[in-house]
Backbone as CSV, one residue per row, in Angstrom:
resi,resn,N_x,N_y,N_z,CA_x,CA_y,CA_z,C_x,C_y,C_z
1,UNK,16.429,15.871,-76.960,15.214,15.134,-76.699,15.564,13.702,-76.307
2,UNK,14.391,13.218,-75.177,15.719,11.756,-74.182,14.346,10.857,-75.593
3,UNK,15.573,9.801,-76.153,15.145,8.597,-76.934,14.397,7.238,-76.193
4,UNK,13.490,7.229,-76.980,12.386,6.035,-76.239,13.090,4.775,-76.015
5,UNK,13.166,3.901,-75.234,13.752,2.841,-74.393,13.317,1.411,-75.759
6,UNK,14.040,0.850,-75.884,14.029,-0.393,-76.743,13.154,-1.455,-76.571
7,UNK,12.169,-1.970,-76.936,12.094,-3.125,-76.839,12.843,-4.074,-75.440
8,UNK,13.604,-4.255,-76.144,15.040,-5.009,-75.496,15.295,-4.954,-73.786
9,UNK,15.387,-3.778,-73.676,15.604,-2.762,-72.443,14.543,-2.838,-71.621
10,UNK,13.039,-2.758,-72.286,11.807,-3.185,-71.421,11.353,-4.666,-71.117
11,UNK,12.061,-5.037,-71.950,11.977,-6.479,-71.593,12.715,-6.885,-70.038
12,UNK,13.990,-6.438,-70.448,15.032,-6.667,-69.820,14.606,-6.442,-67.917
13,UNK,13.699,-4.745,-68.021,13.508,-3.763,-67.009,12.106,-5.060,-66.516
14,UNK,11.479,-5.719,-67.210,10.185,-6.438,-66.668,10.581,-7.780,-66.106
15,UNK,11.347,-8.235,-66.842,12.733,-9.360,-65.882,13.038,-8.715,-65.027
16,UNK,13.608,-8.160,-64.589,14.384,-7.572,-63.430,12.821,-7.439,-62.627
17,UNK,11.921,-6.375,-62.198,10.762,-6.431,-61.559,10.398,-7.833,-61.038
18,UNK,9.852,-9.120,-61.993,9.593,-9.694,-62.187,10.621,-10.647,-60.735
19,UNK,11.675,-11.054,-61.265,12.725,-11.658,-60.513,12.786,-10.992,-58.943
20,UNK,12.559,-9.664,-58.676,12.451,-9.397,-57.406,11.361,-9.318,-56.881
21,UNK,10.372,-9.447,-57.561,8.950,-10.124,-57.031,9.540,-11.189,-56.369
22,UNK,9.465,-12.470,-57.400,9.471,-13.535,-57.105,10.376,-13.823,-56.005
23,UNK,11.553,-13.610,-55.631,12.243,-13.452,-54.639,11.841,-13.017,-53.370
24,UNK,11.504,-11.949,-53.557,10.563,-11.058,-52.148,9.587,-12.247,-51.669
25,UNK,8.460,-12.778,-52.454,7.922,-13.970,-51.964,8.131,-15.112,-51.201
26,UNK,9.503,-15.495,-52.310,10.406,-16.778,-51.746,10.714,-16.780,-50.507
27,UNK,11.329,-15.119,-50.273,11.802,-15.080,-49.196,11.359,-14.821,-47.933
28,UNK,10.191,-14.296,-48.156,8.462,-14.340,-47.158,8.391,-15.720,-46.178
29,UNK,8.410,-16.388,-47.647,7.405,-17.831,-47.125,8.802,-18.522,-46.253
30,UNK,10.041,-18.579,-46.616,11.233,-18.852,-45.817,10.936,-18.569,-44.520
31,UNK,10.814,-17.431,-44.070,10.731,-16.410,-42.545,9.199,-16.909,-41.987
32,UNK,8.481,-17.209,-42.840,7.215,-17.766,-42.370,6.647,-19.078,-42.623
33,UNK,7.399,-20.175,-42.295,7.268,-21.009,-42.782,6.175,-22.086,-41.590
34,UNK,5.548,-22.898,-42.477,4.626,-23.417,-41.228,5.258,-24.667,-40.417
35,UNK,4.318,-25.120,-39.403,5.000,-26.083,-38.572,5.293,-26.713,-39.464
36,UNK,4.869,-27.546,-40.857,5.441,-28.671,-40.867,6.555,-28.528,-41.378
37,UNK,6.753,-27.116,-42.016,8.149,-27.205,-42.179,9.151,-26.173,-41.157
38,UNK,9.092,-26.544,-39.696,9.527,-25.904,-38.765,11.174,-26.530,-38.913
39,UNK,11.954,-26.251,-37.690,13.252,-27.178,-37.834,12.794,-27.993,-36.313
40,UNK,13.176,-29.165,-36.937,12.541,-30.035,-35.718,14.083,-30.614,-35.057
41,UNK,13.808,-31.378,-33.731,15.167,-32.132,-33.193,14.349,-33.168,-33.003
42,UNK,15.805,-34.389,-33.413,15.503,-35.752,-32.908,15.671,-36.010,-31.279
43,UNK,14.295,-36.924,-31.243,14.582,-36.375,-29.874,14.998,-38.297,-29.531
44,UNK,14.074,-39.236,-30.303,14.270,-40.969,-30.310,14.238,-41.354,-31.237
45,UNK,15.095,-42.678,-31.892,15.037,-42.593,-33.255,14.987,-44.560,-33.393
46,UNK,14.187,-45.396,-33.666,14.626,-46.427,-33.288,13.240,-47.157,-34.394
47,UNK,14.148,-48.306,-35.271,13.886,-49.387,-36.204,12.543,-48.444,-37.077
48,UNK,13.331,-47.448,-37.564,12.899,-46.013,-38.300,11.871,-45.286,-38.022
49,UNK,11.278,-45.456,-36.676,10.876,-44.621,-36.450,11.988,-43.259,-35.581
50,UNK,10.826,-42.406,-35.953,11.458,-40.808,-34.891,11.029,-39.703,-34.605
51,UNK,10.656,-39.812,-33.411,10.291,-38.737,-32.613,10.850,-37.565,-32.577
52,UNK,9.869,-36.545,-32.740,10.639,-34.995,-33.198,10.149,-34.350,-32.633
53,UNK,10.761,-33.392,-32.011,10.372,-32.206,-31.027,10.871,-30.933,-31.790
54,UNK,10.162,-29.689,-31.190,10.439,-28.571,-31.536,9.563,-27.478,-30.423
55,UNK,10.540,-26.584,-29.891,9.994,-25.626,-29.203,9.202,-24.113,-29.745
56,UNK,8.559,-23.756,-28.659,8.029,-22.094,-29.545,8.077,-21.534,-28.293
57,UNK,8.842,-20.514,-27.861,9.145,-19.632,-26.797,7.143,-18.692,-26.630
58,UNK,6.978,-18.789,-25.393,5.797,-18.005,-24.379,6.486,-17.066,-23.920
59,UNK,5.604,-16.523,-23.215,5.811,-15.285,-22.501,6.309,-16.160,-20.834
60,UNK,7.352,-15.172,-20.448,7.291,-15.112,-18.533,8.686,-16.498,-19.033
61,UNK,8.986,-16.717,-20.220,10.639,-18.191,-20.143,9.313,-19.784,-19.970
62,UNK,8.246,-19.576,-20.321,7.634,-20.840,-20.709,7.625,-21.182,-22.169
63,UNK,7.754,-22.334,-22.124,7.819,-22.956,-23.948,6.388,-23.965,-23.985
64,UNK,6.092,-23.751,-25.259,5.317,-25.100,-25.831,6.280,-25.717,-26.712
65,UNK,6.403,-26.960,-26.062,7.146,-28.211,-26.897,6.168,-28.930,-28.060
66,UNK,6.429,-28.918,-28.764,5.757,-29.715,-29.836,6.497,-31.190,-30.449
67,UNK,5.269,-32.377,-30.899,6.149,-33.409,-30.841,5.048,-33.964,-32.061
68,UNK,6.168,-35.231,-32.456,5.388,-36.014,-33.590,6.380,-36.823,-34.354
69,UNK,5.547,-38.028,-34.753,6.265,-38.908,-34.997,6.522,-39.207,-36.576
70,UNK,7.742,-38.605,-37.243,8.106,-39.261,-38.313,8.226,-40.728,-38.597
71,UNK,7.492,-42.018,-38.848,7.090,-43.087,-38.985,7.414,-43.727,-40.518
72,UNK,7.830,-42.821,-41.548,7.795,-42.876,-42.986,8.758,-44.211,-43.377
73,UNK,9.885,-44.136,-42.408,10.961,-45.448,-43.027,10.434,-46.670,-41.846
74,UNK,9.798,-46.799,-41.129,9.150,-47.921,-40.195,8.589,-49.000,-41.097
75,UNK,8.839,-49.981,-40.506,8.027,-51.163,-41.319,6.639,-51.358,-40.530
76,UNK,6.843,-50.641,-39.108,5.469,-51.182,-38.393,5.097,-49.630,-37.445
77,UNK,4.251,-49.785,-36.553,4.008,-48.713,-35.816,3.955,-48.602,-34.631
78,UNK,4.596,-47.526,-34.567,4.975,-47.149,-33.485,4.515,-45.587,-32.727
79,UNK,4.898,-45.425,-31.473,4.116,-44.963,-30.559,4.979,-43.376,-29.683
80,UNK,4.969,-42.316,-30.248,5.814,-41.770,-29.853,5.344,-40.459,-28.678
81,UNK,6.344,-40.463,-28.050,5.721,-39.813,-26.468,6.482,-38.570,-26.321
82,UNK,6.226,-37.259,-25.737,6.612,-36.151,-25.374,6.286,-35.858,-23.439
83,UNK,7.099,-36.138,-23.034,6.574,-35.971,-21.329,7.074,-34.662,-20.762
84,UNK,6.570,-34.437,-19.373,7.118,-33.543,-18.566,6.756,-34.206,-16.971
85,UNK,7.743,-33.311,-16.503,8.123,-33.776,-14.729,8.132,-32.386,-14.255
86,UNK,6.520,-32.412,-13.407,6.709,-31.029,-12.581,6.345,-31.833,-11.273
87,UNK,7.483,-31.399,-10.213,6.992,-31.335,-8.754,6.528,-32.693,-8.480
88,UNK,7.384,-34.018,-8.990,7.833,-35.735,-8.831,6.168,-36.083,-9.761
89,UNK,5.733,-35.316,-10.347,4.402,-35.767,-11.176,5.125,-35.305,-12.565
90,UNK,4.350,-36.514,-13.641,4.635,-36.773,-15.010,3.574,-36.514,-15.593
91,UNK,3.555,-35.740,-16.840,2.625,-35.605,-17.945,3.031,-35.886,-19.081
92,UNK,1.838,-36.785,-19.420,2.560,-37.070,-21.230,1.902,-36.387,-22.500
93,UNK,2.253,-36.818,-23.705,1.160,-36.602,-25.063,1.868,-37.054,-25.368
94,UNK,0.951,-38.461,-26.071,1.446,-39.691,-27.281,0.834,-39.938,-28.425
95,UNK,1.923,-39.830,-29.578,1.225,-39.795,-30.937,1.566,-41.151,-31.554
96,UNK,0.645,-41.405,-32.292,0.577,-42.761,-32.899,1.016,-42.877,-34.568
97,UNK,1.437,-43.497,-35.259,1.505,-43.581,-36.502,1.715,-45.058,-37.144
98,UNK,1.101,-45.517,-38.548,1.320,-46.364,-38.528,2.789,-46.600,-39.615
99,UNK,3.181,-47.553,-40.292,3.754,-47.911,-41.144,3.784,-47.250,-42.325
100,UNK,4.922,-46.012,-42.636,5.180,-45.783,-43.430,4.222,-43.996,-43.845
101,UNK,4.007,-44.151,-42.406,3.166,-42.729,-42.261,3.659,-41.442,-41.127
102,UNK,2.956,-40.565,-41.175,3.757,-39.201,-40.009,2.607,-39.407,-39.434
103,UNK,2.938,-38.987,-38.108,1.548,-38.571,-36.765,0.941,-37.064,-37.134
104,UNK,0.241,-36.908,-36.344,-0.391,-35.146,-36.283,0.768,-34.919,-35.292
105,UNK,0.214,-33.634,-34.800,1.341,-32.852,-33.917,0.760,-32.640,-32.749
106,UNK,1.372,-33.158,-31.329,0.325,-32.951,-30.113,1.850,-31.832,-29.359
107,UNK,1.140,-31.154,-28.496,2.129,-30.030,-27.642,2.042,-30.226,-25.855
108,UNK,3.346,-29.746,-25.540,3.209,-29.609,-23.894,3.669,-28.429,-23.730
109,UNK,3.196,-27.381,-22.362,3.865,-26.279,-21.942,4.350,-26.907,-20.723
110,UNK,6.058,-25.744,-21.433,6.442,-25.955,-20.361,6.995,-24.716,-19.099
111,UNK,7.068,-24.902,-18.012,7.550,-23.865,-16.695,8.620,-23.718,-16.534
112,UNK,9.825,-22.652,-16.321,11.246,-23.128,-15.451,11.116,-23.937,-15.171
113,UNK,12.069,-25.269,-14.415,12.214,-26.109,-13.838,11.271,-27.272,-14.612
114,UNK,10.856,-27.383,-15.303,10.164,-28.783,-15.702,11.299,-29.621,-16.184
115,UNK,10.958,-30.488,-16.302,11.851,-31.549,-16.724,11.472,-32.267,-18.028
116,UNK,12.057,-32.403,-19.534,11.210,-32.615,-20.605,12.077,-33.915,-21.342
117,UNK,10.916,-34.851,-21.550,11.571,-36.033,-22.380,10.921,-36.564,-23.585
118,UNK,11.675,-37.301,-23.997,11.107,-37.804,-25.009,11.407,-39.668,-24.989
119,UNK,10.323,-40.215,-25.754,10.185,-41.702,-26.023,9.378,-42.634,-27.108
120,UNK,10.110,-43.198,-27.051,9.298,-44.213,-28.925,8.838,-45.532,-28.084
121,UNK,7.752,-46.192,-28.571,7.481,-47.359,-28.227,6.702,-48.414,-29.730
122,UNK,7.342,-49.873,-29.364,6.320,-50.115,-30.741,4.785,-50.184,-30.315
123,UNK,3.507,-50.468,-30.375,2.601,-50.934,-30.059,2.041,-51.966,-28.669
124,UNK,3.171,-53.188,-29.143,2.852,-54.060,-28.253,3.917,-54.179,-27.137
125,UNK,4.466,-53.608,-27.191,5.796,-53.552,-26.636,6.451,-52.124,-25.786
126,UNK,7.054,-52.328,-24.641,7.526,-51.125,-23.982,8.589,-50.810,-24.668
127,UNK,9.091,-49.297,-24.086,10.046,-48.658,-25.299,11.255,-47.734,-25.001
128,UNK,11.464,-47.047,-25.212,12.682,-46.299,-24.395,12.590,-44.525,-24.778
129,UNK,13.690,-44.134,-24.398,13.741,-42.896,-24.538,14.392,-41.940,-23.220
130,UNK,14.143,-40.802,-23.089,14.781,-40.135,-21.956,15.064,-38.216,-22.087
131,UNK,15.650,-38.158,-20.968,15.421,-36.486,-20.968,16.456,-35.691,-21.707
132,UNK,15.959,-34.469,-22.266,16.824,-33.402,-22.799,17.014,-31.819,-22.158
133,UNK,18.137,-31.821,-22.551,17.954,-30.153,-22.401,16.738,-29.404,-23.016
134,UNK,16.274,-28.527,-22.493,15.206,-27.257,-23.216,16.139,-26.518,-23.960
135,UNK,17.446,-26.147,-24.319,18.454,-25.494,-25.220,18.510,-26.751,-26.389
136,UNK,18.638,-27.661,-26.296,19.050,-28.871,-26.982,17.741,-28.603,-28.430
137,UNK,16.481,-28.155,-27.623,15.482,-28.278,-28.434,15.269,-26.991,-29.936
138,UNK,15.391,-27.675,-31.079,15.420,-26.574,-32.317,14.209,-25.215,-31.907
139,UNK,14.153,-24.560,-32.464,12.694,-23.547,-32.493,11.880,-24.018,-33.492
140,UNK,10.315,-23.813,-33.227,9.728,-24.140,-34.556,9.952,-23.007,-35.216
């Protein structure tokens, strides 16, 4: 006749369950993690501010670039830009933040052949920045 399981043993067996729950979850939210915790690239980084980009692959080899300005170590605010160059014409989206704060997140699509940059500016003042590879850019 099979002997009833211990105390001990069911404890043990509800830990174990328990622990691969919690894991299975962990490891969910890892694989699905939201933009803000995407992996971003620096794209400008200047008197603490920094501009961060991150791509998300489309259909047909088009991307949406996504951009936004980490502002958190800045003493002041600044002005951060995501552009594109199709066919000798420029498009931008510029996010703002102030001192010691993050921007929202603004996006561009992009085509083969576009041309994609990035740039920081303070407020009152013009600013710099310049172009990257589309490989260069993390995935969200």
């Amino acid at each position: 006749m099979p002997h009833p399981l211990h105390v001990p043993a069911r404890a043990s067996l509800r830990r174990a369950a328990a622990t691969t729950v919690v894991a299975s979850v962990l490891g969910a939210g890892t694989l699905l993690a939201s933009p803000a915790q995407a992996a971003w690239t620096s794209g400008v980084l200047v008197h603490g501010g920094n501009v961060l980009v991150c791509k998300v692959p489309l259909d047909g080899g088009d991307l949406r670039v996504r951009v936004r300005l980490d502002n958190r170590k800045a003493e002041h605010a600044h002005i951060g830009l995501l552009y594109r160059q199709r066919d000798g014409k420029q498009t931008n989206v510029k996010v703002r933040a102030a001192a010691g704060k993050q921007s929202a997140t603004k996006s561009l699509r992009l085509t083969r052949g576009d041309v994609v940059g990035s740039g920081i500016s303070e407020v009152t003042v013009g600013g710099l920045g310049g172009t990257m590879r589309r490989a260069s850019i993390a995935r969200c």
